[in-house]
N, C-alpha and C positions, 0 to 999 in steps of 0.2 A: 414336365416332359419326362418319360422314361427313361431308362440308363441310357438303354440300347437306342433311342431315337435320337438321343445326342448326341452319341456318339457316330451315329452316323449322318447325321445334320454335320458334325464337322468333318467328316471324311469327303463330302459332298463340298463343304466350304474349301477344303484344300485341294481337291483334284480341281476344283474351279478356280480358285490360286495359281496354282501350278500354268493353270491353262491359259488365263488372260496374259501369265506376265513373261510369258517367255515370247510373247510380240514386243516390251518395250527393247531387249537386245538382239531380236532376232539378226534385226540386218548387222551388227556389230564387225564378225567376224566376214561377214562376204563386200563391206567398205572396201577394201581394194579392189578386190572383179569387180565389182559395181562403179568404181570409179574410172576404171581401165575402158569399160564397155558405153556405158551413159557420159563419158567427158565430162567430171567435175570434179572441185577443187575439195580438201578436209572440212573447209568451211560451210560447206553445201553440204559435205556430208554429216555433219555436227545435225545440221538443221532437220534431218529422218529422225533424228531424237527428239528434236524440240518441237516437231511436227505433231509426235505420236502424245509424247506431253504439254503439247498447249491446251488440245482437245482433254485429255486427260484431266487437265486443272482444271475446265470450265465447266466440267461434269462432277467435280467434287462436290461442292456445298448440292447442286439441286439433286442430284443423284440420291446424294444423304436424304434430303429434304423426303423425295419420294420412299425410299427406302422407311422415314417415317411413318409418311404418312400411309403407304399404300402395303406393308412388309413387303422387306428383304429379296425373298422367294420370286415376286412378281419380276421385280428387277431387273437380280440378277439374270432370269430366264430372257429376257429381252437385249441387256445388253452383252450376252455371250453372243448372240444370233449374230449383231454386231461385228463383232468379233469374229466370228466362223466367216462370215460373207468379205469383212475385209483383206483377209488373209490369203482368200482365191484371188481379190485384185491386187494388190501386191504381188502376188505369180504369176499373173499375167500382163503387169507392166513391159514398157516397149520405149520409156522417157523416166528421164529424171522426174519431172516435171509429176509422171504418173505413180510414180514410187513413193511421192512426198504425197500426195493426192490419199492415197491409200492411207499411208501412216497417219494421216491428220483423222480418216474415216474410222480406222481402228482406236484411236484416242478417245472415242466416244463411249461405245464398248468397254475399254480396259478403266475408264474413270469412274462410271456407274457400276460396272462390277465390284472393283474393288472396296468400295464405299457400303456398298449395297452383302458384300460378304464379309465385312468386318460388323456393321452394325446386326446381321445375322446370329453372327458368334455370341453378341454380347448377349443376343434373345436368349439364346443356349444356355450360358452359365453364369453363374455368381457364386461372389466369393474371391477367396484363393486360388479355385480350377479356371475363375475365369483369364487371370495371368498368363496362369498355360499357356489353357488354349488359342487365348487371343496371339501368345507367341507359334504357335502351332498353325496359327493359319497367316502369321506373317512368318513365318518359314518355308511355307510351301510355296507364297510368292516369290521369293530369293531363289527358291531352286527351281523353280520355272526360269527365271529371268538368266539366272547363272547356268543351268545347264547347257541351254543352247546358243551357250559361250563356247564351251565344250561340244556340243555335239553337234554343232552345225558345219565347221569344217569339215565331220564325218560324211556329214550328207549331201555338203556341196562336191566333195571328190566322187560320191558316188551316183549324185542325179542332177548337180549342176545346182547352179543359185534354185532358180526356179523351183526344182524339186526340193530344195531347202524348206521354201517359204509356204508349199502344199504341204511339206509335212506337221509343220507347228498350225496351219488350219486344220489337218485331220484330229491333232492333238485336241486345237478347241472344241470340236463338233464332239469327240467323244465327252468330255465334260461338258458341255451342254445336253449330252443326253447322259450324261449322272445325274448332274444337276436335277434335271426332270425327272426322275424316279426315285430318286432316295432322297432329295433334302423332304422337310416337313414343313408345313408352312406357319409361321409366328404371324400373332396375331399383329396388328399395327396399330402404333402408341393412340392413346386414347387421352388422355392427360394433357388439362391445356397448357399450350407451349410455352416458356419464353421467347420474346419478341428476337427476333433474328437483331434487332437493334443490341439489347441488352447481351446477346453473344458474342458479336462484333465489335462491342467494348472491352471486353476482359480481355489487360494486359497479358495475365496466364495462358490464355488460350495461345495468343501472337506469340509469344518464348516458345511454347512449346513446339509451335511451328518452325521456328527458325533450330530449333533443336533437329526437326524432321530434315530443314537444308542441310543441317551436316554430319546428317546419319541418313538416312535410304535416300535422298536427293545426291548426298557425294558417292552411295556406292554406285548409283545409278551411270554418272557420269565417267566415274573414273572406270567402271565395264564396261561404256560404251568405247573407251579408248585405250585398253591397257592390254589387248591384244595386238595392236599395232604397235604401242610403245613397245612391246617387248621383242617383235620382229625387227625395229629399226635398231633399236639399243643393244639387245645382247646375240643377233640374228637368230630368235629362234624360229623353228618352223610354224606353220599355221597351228597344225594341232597339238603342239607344244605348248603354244603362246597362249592356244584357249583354255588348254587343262589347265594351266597357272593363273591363267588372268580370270578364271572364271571361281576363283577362291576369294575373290572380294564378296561376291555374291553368296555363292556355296557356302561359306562359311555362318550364315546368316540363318541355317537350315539347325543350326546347334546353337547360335547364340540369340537367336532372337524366342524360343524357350527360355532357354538358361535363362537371361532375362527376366521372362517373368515370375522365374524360379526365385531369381535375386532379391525382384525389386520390394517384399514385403518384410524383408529383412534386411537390406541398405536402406532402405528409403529413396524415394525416388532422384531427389539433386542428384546425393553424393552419386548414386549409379550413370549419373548423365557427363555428371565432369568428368570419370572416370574411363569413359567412351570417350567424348570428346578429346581428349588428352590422346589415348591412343589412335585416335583418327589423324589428328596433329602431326603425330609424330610419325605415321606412317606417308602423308604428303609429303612431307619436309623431306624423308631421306628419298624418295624415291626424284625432288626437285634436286636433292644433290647430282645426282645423276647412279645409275645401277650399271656394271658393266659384265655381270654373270646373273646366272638364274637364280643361286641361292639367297643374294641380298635383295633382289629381287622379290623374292618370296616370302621373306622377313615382312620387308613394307607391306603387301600384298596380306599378309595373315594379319596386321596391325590394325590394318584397314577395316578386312573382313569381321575382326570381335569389336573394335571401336564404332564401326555403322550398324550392326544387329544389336548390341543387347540393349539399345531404349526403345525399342518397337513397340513392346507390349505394355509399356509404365505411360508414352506418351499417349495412346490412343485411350488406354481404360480410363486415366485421368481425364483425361478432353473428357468421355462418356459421361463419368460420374458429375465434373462441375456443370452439365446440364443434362439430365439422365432422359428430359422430354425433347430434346434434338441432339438425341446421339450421335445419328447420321449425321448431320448437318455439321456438329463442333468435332468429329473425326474427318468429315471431310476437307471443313476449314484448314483442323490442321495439316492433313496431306497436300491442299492446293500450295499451303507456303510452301511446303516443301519441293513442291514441284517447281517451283519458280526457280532455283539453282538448278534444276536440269533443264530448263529452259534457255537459261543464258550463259551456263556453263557448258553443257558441250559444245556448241559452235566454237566459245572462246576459248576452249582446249585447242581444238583443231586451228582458228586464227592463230593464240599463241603460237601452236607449233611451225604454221606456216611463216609465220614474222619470223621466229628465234633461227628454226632452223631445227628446231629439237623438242621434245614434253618438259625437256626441266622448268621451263617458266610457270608452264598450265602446272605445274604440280607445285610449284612454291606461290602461286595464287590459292589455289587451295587449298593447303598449308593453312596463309594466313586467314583465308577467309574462317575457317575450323577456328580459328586462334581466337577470332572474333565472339563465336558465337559461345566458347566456351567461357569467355568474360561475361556475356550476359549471360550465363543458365547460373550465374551465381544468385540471380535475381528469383528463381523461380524457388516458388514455397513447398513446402515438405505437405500441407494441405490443404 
């Protein structure tokens, strides 16, 4: 493939990044009007998360699957569409009931997408560029997902929730018409596969996914909720709370390159414990409790370079140990990973509504990080 079609195959991969993933936080920041107006408790509203990723994880492995067999390009074009149509129902819900309804619909979309535009990338490069890149197109997901942490307060002050939720569909439909005029289309594997059996066995692969629960699963979770931590805890304002709270994410947009910059010169473990560690350590102090913005922001930037820089070492890896279901053993490992934003946010939100406060939800995830970082001691160098 040319420079220039690479290059723009992944300009296409990341405006399409950008676009599915800034549905998994959309509603984040409008959780209180939304709970004010529809009558429901944190713990219901945890569930708009686990809604959007249950569908999410049950589209990884087959999404990948198709993405083999059928390429990337077909896909992704299908599951934006997905996405674009959900995101008008979501703006026009009128129930709780219909808002979870939506987010469940959109989870279909955002799971095939994402599968379907990571195994794209890997068609694109090899190599050392492939590191990169593959951090380059998990960076544009973080800054989809994080900005409209940030900017959807903007746009709720200026057009109401509703007009919020129209604008991140306008967002997709435009990337769904990049998507169709500039990606190129990869040929689809030809090579016969390993058995989905014999993938489903490799220990490696499982590690790697519990690595994904506590890097993009915990930043996932603790951005769906650290906009409101921060209003309860230090009172700040909406669009105070989301410019800060949306650097767990944001941050992801520099380290999850960097990343792939690193990991051909650390090696993959030591770069994962080294995450892990600072993900650890950014739970932990924000369970002690924060009572100003700046140690707030400390945990909050700990956070954000501890869940980005294994992005791009956990997915080329997954690739390489089966190179004939790429899709399929990157999706594996994102569906683990979804699993902790499946059952963590509600139990962020339950925590907080038992305690009284986020310090519990943030000293469970502490330890749960503390966990995982004991077993990535297991995972081989090749």
């Amino acid at each position: 493939m040319a420079f220039s079609s690479q290059h723009a195959g992944l300009a296409a991969a990341c405006a399409a990044g950008f676009a599915f993933a800034a549905n998994y936080t959309n509603h984040a920041p409008l959780v209180p009007g939304l709970m004010e107006q529809f009558h429901f408790s944190r713990a219901l509203a945890g569930f708009l998360t686990t809604g959007i990723f249950l569908t999410h994880a049950v589209m990884q492995i087959p999404g990948g699957h198709l993405a083999d067999r059928y390429g990337p390009r077909r896909v992704l074009i299908a599951a934006l569409a997905l996405v674009c149509a959900g995101n008008f129902g979501v703006g026009l819900s009128n129930a709780y009931w219909q808002l979870l309804a939506w987010k469940v619909f959109v989870g279909f979309g955002t799971g095939a997408s994402f599968v379907a535009g990571a195994r794209y990338v890997t068609g694109l490069y090899a190599g050392p560029r492939l590191h990169m890149a593959q951090g380059l197109y998990g960076g544009s997901v973080l800054l989809g997902s994080g900005f409209v942490i940030f900017a959807v307060p903007h746009l709720l002050a200026a057009f109401g929730w509703r007009g919020a939720f129209f604008a991140t569909a306008t967002v997709a439909t435009a990337a769904w018409l990049v998507w169709i005029a500039a990606a190129a289309p990869l040929e689809a594997a030809r090579r016969p596969a390993v058995s989905f059996r014999g993938m489903f066995s490799s220990p490696q692969l499982w590690l790697l996914g519990l690595v994904q629960m506590a890097s993009f699963g915990l930043a996932i979770v603790v951005g769906a909720w650290i906009s409101v931590l921060l209003r309860s805890a230090v009172n700040a304002s909406p669009a105070r709370a989301g410019l800060i709270g949306s650097g767990v994410l944001l941050l992801g947009i520099v380290t999850r390159p960097l990343g792939g910059l690193l990991v051909p010169r650390t090696g993959v473990r030591p770069l994962l414990l080294a995450s892990l560690l600072l993900s650890a350590s950014g739970c932990l102090w924000l369970g002690l409790g924060v009572r100003s913005l700046v140690p707030a922001g400390i945990a909050i930037t700990l956070l954000g370079v501890g869940c980005g820089l294994p992005y791009a070492a956990l997915f080329n890896r997954a690739a390489a140990m089966f190179p004939d279901r790429a899709g399929a053993a990157m999706g594996l490992v994102n569906m683990l990973g979804i699993v902790m934003i499946l059952a963590g946010a509600p139990l962020v939100g339950w925590l907080a509504d038992w305690s009284g406060s986020f310090q519990a939800s943030f000293f469970a995830l502490g330890a749960f990080t503390l966990c995982a970082l004991a077993a990535a001691f297991a995972i081989k160098e090749s």
